[in-house]
mmCIF file of the N, C-alpha and C atoms, coordinates in Angstrom:
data_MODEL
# 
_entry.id   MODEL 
# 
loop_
_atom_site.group_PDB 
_atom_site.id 
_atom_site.type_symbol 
_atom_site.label_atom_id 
_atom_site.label_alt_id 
_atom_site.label_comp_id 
_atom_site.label_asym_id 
_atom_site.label_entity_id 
_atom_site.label_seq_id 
_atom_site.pdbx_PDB_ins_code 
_atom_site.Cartn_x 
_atom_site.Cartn_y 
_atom_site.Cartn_z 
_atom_site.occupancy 
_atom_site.B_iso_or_equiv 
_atom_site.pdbx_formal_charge 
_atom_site.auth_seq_id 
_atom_site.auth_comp_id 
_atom_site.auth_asym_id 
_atom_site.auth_atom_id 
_atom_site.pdbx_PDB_model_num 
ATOM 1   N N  . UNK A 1 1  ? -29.029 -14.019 36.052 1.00 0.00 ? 1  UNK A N  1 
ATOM 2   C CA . UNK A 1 1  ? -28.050 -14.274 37.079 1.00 0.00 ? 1  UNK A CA 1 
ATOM 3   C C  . UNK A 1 1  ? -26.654 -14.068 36.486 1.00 0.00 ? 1  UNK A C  1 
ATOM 4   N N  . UNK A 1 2  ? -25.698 -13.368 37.248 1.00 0.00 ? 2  UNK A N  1 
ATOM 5   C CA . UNK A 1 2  ? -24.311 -13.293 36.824 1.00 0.00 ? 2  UNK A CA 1 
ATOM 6   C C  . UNK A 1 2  ? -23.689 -14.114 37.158 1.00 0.00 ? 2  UNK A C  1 
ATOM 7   N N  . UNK A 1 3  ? -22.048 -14.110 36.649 1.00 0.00 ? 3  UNK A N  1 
ATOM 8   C CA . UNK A 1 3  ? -21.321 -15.539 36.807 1.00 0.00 ? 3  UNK A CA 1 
ATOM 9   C C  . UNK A 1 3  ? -20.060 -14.827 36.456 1.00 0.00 ? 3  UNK A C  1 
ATOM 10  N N  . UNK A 1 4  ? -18.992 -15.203 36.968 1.00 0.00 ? 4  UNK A N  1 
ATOM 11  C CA . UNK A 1 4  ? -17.744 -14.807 37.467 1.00 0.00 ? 4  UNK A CA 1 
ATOM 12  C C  . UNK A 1 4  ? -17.256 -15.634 36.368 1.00 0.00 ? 4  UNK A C  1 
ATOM 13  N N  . UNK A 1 5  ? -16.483 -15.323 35.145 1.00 0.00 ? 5  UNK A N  1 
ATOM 14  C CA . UNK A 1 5  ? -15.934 -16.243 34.254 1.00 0.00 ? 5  UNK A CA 1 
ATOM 15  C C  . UNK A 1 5  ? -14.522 -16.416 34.319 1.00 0.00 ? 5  UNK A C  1 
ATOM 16  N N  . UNK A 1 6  ? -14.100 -15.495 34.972 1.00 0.00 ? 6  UNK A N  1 
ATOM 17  C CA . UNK A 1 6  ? -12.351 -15.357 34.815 1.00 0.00 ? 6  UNK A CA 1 
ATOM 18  C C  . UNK A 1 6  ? -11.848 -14.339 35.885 1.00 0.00 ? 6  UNK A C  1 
ATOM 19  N N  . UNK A 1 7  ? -11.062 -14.703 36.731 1.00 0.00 ? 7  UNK A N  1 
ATOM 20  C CA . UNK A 1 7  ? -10.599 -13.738 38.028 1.00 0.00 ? 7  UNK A CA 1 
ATOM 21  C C  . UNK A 1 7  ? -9.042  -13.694 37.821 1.00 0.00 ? 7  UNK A C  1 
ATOM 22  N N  . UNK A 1 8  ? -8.848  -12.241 38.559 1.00 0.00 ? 8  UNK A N  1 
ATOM 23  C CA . UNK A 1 8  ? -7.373  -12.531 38.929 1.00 0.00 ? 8  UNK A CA 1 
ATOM 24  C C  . UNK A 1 8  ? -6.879  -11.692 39.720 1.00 0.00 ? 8  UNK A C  1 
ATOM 25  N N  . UNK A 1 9  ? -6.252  -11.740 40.643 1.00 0.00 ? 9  UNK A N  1 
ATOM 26  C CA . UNK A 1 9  ? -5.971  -10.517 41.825 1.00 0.00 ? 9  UNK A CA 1 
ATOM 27  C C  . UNK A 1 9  ? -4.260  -10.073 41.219 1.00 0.00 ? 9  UNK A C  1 
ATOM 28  N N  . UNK A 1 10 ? -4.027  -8.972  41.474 1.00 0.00 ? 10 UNK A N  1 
ATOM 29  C CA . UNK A 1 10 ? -2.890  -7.683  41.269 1.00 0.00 ? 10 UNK A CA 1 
ATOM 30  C C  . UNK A 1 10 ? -2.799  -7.553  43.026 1.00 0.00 ? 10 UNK A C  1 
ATOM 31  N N  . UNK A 1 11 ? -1.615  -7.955  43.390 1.00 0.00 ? 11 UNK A N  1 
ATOM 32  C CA . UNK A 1 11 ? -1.334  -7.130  44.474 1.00 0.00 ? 11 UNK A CA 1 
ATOM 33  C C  . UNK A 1 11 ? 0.374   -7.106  44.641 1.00 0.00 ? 11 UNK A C  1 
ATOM 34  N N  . UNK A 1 12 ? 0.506   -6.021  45.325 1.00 0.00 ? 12 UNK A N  1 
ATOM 35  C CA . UNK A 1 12 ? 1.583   -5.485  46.267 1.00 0.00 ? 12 UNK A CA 1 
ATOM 36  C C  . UNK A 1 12 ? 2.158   -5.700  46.882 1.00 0.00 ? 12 UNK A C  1 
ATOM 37  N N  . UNK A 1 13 ? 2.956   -6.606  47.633 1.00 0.00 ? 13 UNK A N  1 
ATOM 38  C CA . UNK A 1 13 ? 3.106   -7.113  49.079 1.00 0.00 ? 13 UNK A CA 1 
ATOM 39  C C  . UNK A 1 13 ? 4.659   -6.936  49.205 1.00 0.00 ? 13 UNK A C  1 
ATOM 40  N N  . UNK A 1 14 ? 5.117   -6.288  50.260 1.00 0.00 ? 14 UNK A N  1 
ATOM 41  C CA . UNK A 1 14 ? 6.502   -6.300  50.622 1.00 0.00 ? 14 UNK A CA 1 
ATOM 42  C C  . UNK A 1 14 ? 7.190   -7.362  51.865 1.00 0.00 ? 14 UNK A C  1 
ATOM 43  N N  . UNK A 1 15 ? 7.964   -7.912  51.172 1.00 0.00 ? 15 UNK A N  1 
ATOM 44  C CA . UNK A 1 15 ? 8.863   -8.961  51.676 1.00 0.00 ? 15 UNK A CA 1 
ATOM 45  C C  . UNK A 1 15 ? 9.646   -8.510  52.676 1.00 0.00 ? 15 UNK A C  1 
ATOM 46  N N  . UNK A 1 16 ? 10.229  -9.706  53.819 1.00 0.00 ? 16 UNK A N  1 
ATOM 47  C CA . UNK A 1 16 ? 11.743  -9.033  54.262 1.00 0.00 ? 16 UNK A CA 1 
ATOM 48  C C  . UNK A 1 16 ? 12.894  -9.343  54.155 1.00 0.00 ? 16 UNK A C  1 
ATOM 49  N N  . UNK A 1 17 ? 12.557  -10.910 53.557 1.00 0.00 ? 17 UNK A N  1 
ATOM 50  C CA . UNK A 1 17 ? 14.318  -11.530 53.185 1.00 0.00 ? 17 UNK A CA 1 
ATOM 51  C C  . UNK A 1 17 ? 13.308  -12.394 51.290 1.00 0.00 ? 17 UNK A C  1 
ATOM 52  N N  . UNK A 1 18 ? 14.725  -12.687 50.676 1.00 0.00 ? 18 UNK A N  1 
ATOM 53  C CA . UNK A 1 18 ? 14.236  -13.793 49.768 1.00 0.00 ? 18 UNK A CA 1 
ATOM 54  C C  . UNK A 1 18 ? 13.792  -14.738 49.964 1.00 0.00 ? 18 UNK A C  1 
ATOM 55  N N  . UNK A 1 19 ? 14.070  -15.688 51.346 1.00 0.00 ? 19 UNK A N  1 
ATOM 56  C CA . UNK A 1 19 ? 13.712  -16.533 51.841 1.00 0.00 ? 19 UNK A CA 1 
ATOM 57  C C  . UNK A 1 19 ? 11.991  -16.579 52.127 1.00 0.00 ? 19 UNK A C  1 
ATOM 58  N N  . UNK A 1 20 ? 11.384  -15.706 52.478 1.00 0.00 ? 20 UNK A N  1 
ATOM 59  C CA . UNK A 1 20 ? 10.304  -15.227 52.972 1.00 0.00 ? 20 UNK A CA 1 
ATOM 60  C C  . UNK A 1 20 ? 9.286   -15.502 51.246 1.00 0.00 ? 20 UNK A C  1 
ATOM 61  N N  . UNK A 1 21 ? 10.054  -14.478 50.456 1.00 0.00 ? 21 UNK A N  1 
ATOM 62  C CA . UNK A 1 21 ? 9.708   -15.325 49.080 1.00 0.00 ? 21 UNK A CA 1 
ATOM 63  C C  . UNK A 1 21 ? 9.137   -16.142 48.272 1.00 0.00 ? 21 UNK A C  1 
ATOM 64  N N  . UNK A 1 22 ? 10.650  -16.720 48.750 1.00 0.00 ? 22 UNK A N  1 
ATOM 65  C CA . UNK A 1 22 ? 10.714  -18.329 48.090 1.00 0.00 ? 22 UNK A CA 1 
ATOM 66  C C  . UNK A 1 22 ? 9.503   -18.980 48.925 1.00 0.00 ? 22 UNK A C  1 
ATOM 67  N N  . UNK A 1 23 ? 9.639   -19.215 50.598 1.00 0.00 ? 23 UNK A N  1 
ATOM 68  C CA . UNK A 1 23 ? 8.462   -19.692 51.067 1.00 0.00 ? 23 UNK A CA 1 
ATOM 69  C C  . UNK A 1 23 ? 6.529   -19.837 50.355 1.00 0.00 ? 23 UNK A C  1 
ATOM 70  N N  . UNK A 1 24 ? 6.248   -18.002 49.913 1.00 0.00 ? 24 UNK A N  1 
ATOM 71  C CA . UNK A 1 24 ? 5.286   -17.487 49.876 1.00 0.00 ? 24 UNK A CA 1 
ATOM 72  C C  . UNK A 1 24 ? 5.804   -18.150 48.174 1.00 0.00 ? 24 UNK A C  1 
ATOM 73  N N  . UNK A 1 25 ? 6.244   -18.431 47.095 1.00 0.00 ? 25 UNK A N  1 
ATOM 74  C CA . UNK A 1 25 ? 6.460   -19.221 45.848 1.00 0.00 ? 25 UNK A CA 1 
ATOM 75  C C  . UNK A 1 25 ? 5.392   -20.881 46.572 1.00 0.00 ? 25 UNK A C  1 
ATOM 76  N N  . UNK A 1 26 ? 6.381   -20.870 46.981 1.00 0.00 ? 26 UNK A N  1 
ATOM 77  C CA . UNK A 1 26 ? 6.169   -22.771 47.535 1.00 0.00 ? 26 UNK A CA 1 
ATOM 78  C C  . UNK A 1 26 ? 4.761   -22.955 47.954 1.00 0.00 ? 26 UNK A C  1 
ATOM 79  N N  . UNK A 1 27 ? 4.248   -22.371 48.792 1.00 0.00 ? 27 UNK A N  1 
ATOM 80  C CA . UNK A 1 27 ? 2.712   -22.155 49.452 1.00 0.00 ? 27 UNK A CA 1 
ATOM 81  C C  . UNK A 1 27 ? 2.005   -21.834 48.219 1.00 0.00 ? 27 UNK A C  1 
ATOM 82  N N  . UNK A 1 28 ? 1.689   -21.092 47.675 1.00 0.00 ? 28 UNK A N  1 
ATOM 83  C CA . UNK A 1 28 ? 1.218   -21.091 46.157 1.00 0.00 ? 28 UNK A CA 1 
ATOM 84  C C  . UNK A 1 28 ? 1.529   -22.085 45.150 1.00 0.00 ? 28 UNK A C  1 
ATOM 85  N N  . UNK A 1 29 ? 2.360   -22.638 45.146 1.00 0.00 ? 29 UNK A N  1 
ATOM 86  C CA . UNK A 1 29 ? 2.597   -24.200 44.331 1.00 0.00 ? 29 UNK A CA 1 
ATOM 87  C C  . UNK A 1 29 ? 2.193   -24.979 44.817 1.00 0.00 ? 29 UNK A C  1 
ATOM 88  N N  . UNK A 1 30 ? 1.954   -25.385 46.129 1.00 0.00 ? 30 UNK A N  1 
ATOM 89  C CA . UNK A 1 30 ? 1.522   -26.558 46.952 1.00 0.00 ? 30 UNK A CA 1 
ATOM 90  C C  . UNK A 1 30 ? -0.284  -26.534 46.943 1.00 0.00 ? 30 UNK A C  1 
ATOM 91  N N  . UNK A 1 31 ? -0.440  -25.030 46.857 1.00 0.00 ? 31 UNK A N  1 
ATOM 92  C CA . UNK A 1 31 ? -2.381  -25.180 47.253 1.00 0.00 ? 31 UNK A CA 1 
ATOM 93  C C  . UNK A 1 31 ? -2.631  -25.045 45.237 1.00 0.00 ? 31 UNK A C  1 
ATOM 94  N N  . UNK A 1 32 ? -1.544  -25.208 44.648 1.00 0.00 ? 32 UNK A N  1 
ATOM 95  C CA . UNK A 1 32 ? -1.806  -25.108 42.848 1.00 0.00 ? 32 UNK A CA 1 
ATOM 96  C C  . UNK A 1 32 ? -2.687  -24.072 42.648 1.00 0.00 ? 32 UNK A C  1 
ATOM 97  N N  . UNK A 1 33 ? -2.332  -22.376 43.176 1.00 0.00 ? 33 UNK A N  1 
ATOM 98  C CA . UNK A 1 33 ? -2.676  -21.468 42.848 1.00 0.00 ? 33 UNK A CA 1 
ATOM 99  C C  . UNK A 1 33 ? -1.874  -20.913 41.780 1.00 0.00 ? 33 UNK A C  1 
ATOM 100 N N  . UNK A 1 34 ? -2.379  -20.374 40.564 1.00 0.00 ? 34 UNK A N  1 
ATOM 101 C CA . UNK A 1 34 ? -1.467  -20.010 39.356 1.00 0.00 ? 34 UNK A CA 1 
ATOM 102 C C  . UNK A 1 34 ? -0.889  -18.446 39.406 1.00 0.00 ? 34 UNK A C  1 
ATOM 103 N N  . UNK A 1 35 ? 0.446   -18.449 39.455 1.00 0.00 ? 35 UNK A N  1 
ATOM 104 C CA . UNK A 1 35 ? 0.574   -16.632 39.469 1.00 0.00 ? 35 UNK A CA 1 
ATOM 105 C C  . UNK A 1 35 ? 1.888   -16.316 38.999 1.00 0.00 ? 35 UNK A C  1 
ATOM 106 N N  . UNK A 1 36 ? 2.162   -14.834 38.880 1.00 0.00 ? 36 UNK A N  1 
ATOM 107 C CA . UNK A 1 36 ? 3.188   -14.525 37.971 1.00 0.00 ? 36 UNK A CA 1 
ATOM 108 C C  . UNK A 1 36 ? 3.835   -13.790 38.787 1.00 0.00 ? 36 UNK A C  1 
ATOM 109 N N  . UNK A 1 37 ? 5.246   -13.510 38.751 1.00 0.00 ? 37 UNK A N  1 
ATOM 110 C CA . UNK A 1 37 ? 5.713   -12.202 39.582 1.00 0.00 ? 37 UNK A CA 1 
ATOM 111 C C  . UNK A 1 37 ? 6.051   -11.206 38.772 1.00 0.00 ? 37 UNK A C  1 
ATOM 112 N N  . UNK A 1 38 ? 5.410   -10.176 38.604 1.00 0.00 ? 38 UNK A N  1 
ATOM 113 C CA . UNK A 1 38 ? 5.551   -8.866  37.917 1.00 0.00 ? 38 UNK A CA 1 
ATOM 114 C C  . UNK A 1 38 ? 7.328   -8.507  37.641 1.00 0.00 ? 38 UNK A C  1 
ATOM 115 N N  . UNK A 1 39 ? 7.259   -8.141  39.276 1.00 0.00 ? 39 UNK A N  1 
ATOM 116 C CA . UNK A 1 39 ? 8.418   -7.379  39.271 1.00 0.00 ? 39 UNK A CA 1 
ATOM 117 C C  . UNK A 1 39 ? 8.606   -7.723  41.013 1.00 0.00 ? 39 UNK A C  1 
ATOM 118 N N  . UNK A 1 40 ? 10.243  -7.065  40.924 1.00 0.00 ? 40 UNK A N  1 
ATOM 119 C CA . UNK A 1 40 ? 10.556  -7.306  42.564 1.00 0.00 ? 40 UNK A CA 1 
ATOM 120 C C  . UNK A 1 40 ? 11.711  -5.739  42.379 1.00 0.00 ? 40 UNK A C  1 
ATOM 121 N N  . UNK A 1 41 ? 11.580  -5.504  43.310 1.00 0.00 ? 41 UNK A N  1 
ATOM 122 C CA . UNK A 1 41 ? 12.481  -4.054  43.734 1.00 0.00 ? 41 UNK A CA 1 
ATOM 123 C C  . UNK A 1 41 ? 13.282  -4.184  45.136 1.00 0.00 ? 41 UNK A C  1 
ATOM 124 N N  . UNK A 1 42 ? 14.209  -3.671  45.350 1.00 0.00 ? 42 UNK A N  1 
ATOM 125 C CA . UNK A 1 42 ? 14.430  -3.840  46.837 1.00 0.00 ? 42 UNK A CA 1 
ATOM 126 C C  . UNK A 1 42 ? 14.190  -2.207  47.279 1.00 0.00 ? 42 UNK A C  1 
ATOM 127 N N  . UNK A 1 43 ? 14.372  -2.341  48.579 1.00 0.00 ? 43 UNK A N  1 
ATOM 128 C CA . UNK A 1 43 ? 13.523  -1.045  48.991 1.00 0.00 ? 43 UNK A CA 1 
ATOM 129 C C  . UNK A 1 43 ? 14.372  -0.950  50.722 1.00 0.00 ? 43 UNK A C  1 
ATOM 130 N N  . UNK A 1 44 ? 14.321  -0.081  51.306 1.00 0.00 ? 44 UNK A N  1 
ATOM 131 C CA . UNK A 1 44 ? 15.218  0.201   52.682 1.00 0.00 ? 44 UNK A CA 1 
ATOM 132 C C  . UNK A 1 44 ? 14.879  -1.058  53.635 1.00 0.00 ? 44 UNK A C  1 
ATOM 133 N N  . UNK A 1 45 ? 13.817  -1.487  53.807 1.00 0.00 ? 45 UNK A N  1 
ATOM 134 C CA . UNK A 1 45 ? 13.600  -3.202  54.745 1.00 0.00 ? 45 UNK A CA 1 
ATOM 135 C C  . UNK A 1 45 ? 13.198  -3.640  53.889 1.00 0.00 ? 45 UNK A C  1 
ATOM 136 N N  . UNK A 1 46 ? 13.100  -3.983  53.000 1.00 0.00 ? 46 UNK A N  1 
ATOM 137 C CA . UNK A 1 46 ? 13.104  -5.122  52.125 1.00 0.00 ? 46 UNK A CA 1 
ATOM 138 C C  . UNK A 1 46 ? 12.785  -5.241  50.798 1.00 0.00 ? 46 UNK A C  1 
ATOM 139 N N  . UNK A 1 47 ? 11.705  -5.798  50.425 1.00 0.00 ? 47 UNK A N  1 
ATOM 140 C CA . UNK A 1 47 ? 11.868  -6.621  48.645 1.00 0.00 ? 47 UNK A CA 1 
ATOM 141 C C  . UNK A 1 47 ? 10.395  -6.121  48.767 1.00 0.00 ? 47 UNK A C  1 
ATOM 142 N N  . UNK A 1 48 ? 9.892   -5.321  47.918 1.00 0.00 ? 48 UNK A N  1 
ATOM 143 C CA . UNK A 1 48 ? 8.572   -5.269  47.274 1.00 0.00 ? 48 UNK A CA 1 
ATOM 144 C C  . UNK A 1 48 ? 8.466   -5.799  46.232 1.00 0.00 ? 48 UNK A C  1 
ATOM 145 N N  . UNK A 1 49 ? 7.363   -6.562  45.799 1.00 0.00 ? 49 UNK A N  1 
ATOM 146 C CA . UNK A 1 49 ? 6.861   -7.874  44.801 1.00 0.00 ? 49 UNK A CA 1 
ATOM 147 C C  . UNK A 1 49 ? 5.272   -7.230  44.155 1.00 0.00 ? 49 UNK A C  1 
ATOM 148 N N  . UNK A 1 50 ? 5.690   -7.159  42.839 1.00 0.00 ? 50 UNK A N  1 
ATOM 149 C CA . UNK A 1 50 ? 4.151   -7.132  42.571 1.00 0.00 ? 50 UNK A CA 1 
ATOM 150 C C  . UNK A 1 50 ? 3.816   -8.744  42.123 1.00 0.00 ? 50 UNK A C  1 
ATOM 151 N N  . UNK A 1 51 ? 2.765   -8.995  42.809 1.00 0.00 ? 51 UNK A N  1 
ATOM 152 C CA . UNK A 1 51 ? 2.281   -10.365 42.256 1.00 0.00 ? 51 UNK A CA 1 
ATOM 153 C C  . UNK A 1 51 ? 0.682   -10.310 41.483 1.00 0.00 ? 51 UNK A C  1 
ATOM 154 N N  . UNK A 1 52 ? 0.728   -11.301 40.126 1.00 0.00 ? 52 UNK A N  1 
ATOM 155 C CA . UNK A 1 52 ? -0.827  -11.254 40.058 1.00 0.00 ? 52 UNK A CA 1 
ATOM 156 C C  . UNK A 1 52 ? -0.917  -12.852 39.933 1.00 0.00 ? 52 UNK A C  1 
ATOM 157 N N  . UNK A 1 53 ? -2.040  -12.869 40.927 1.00 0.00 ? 53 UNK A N  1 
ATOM 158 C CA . UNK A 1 53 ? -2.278  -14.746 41.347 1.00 0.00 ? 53 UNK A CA 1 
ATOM 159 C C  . UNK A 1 53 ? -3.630  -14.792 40.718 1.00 0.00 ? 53 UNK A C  1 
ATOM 160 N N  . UNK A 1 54 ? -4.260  -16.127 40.737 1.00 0.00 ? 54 UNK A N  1 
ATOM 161 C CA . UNK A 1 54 ? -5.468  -16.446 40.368 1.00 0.00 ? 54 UNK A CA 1 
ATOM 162 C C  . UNK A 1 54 ? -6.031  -16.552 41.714 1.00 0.00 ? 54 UNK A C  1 
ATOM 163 N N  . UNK A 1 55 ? -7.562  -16.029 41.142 1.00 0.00 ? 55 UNK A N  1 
ATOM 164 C CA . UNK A 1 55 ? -8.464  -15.989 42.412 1.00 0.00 ? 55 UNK A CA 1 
ATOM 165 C C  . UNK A 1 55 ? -9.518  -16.991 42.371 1.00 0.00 ? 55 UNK A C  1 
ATOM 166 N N  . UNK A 1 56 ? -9.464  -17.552 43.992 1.00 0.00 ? 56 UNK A N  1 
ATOM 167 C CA . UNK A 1 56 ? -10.139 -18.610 44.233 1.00 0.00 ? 56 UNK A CA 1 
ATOM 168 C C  . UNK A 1 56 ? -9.482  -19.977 43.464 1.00 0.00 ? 56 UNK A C  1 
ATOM 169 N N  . UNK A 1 57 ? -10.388 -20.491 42.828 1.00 0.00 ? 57 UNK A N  1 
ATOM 170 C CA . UNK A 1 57 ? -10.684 -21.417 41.890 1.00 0.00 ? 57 UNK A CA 1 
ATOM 171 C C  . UNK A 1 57 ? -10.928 -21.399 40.289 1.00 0.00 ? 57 UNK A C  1 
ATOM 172 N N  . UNK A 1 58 ? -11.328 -19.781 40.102 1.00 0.00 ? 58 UNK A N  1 
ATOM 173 C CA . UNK A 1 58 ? -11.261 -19.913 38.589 1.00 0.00 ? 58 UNK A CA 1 
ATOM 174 C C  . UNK A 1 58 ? -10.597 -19.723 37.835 1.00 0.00 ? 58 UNK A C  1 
ATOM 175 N N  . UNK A 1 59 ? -10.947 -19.649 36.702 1.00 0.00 ? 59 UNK A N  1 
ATOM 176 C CA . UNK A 1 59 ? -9.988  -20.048 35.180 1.00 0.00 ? 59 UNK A CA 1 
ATOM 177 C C  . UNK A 1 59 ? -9.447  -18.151 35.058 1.00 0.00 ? 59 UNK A C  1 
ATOM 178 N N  . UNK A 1 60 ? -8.056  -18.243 34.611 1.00 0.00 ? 60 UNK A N  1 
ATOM 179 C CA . UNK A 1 60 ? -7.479  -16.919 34.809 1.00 0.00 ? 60 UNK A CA 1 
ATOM 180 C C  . UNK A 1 60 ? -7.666  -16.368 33.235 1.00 0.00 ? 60 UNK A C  1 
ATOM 181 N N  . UNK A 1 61 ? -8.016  -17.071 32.585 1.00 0.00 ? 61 UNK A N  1 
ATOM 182 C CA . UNK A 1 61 ? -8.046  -16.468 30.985 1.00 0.00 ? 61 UNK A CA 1 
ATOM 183 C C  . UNK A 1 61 ? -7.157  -16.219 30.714 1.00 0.00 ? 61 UNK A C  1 
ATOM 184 N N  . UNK A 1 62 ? -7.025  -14.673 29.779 1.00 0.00 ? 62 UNK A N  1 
ATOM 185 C CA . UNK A 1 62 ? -5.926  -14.431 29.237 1.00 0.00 ? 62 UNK A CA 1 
ATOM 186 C C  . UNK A 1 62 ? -5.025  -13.752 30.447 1.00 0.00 ? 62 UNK A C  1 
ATOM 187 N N  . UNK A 1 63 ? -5.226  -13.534 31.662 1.00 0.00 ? 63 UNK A N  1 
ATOM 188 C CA . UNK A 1 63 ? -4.461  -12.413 32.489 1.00 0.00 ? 63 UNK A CA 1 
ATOM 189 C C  . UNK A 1 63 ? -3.344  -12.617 32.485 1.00 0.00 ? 63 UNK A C  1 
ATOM 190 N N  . UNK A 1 64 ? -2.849  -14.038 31.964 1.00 0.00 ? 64 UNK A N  1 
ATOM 191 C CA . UNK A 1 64 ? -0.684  -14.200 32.135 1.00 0.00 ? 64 UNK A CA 1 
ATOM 192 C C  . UNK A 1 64 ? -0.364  -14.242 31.033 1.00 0.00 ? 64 UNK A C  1 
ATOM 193 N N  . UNK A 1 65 ? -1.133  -13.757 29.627 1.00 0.00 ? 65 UNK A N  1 
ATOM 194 C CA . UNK A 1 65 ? -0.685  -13.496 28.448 1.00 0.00 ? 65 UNK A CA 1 
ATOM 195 C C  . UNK A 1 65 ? 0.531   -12.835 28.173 1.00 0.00 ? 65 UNK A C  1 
# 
C-alpha cells in the first residue's frame, strides 16, 4: 500500500488589488495552512502571485527550504 509522505501544491493565481491578497494571506493563517509567496509581479489588471501552500494536512518536508 502507498502513502503520501509529504505534499505541496505550486500554483499561479492572479490577484486584483493587494487587498484581495492580504485577505487570501489571512484565510490561509486562520485554517493554519503553511505557504510561501514565491514571487508577485504586477501585470495590466492586476498582481500575479506564485504561491506554494501545503496540501491538505500533511507534513511539507523540505519544500520551504
Amino acid at each position: 500500500m502507498k502513502r503520501i509522505i509529504t505534499a505541496c501544491l505550486e500554483q499561479t493565481i492572479k490577484f486584483e488589488t493587494e487587498e484581495e491578497i492580504e485577505a487570501f494571506k489571512a484565510q490561509l493563517d486562520r485554517r493554519s495552512i503553511k505557504y510561501r509567496i514565491l514571487s508577485t509581479e504586477k501585470c495590466g489588471g492586476g498582481i500575479i502571485a506564485r504561491i506554494k501552500k501545503q496540501y491538505n494536512t500533511y507534513d511539507v518536508g523540505d519544500y520551504f527550504d
